[in-house]
C-alpha positions in Angstrom: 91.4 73.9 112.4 91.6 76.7 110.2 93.6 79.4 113.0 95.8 76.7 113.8 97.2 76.6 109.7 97.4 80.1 109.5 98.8 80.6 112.7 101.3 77.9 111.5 101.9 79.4 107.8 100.5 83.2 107.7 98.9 82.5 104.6 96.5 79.3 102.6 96.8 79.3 99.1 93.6 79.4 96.4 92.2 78.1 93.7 88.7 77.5 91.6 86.2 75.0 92.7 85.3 73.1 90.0 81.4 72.2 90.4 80.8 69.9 87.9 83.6 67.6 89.3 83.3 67.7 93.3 81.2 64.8 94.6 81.1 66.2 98.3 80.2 70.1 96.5 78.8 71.7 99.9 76.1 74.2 97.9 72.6 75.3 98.5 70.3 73.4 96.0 67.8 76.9 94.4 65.4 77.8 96.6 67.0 76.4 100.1 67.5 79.4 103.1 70.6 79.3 104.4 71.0 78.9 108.3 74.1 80.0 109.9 74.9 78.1 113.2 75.2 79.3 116.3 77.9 78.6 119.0 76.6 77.0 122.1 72.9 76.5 120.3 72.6 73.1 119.3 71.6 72.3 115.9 68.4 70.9 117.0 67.5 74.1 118.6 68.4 76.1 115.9 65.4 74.5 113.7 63.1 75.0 116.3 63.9 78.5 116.5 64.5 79.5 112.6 61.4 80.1 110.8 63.3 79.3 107.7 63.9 76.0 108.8 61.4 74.3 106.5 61.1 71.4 104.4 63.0 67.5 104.9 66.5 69.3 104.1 67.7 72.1 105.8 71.4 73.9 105.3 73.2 75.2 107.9 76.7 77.2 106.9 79.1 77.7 109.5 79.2 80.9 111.5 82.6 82.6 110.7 84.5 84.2 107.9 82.4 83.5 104.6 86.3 83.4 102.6 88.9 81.5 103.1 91.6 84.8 103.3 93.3 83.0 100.2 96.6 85.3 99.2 99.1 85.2 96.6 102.5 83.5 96.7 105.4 85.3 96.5 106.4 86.9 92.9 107.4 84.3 90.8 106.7 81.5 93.0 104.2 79.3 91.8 101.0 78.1 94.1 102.4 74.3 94.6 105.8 75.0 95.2 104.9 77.9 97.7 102.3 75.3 100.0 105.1 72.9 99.8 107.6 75.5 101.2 105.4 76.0 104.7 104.0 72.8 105.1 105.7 69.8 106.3 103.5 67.1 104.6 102.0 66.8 101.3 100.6 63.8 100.0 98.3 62.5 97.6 95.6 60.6 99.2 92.4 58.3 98.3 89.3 58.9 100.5 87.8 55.7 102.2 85.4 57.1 104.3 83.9 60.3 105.6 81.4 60.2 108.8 79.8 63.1 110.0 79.1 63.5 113.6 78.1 66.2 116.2 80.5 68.6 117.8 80.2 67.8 121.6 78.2 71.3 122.1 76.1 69.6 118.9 75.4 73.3 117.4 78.1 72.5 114.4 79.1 68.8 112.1 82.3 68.0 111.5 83.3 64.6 109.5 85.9 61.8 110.4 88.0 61.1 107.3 89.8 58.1 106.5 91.6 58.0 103.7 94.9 56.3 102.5 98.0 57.3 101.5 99.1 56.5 97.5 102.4 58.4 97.7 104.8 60.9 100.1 105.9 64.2 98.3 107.1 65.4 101.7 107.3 64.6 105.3 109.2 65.4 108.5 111.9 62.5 109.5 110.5 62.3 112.5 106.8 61.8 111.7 107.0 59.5 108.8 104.3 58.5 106.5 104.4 54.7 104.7 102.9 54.2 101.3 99.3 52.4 102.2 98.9 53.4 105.6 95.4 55.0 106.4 95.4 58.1 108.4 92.6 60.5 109.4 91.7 63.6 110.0 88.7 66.0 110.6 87.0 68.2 108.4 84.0 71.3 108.6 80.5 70.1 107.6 78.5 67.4 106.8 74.9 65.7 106.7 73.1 64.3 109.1 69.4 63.8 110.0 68.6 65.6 113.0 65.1 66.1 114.5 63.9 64.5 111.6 65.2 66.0 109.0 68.8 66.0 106.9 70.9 69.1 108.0 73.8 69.8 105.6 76.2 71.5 107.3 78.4 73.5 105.2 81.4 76.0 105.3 81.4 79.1 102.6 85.0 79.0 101.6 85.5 75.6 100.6 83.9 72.5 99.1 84.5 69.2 101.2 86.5 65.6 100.5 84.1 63.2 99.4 85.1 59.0 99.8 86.2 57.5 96.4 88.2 60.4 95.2 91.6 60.7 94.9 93.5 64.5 97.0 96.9 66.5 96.7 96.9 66.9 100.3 99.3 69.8 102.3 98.7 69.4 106.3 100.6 69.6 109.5 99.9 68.3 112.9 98.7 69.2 115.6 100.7 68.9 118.8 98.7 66.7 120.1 99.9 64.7 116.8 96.9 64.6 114.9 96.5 65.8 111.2 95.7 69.4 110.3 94.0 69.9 107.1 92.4 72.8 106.3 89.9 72.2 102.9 91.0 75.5 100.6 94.8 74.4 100.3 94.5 71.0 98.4 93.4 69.8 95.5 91.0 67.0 94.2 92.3 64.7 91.6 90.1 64.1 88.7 90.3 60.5 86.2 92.1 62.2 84.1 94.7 62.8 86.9 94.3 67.0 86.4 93.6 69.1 89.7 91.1 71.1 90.9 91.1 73.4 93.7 88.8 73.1 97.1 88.5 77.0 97.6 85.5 78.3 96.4 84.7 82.4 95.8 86.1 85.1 93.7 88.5 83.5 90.6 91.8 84.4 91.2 95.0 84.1 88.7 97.1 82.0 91.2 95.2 78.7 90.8 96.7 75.7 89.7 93.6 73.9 88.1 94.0 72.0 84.9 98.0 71.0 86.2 98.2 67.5 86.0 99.3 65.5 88.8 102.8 64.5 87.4 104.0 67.6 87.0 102.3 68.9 90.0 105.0 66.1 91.9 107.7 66.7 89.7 107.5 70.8 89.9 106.6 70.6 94.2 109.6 67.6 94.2 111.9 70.3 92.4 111.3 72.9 94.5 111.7 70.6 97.6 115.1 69.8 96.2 116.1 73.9 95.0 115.0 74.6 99.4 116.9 71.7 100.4 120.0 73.6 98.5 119.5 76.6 99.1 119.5 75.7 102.8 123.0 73.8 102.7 
């Protein structure tokens, strides 16, 4: 999922993750060794073979970059308004339901998410959204008991959506049609409707945390408008 968005927009945009807020926070609890998967070796082979895989829980962090390659928008371009510029859909989202399964090799756990839509900030015409419809996607990691004990899978970059919270969501499809989201672009929604970045690692000064929603919409609707414009 991840080469397929940059590939699409040569660049995902950053922010903090905010640990005290994240219900789905994909961290090590102290004193938990850190497996990295392996391609091709299924997960239950991997604790049969790791030494370190002791004890009812065992993590399991995806083999692969351990940052997200987060960059800066352009000068004077805020973080919002730049995602909103290469994507084609950004939403704001409530999650239903996340359910972990086993890649078909079973050496890595992605999760199903079902979530519905609360409003369109921007979409193609030709791939529409509707206010209330449920749409899913896929997303890196997640727990499941496997040779009797809980593997959390998780990825380094980025903390996961959890069901019950509310996300500023920028995607694309696929061409197969399906919904790309890669976790380090969008935001979670707090109850006091403030944002808070996915992307987890060193702080940076382009993150948007704290924003509120409304004048996340209002300054990403603006910007739609100023392209639209600019364009004519």
């Amino acid at each position: 999922m991840q080469g397929v968005l940059l590939a699409l927009v040569g660049f995902v945009c950053s922010g903090f993750a905010l640990t005290a807020l994240l219900g789905a926070q994909q961290v090590a609890t102290p004193g938990d060794a850190v497996l990295v998967n392996r391609r091709g070796v299924p997960l239950s082979q991997l604790l049969l073979s790791d030494s370190r895989a002791k004890g009812p829980v065992v993590v399991v962090q995806k083999d692969g970059p351990t940052t997200a390659g987060l960059v800066s928008p352009p000068l004077g371009m805020g973080q919002l308004e730049w995602m909103a510029s290469i994507v084609p859909d950004v939403l704001v989202i409530r999650v239903e339901q996340v359910a972990p399964r086993l890649t078909t090799e079973q050496d890595w756990i992605v999760s199903d998410v079902k979530a519905i839509v609360e409003t369109v900030v921007k979409q193609p015409s030709t791939e529409p959204f509707g206010i209330g419809e449920t749409i899913t996607f896929v997303q890196d990691g997640g727990e499941l008991p496997i040779a009797g004990r809980l593997v959390r899978a998780i990825v380094p970059y980025a903390d996961s959506l959890a069901a019950g919270n509310r996300y500023l969501l920028f995607a694309n499809r696929l061409t197969d049609g399906a919904l790309n989201v890669y976790e380090p672009t969008n935001y979670l929604i707090d109850s006091q409707s403030h944002l808070h970045s996915l992307a987890k690692g060193d702080r940076w000064p382009n993150s948007e945390n704290g924003v509120t929603l409304a004048e996340a919409l209002r300054r990403i609707i603006a910007s739609i408008k100023n392209d639209q414009t600019i364009t004519r």
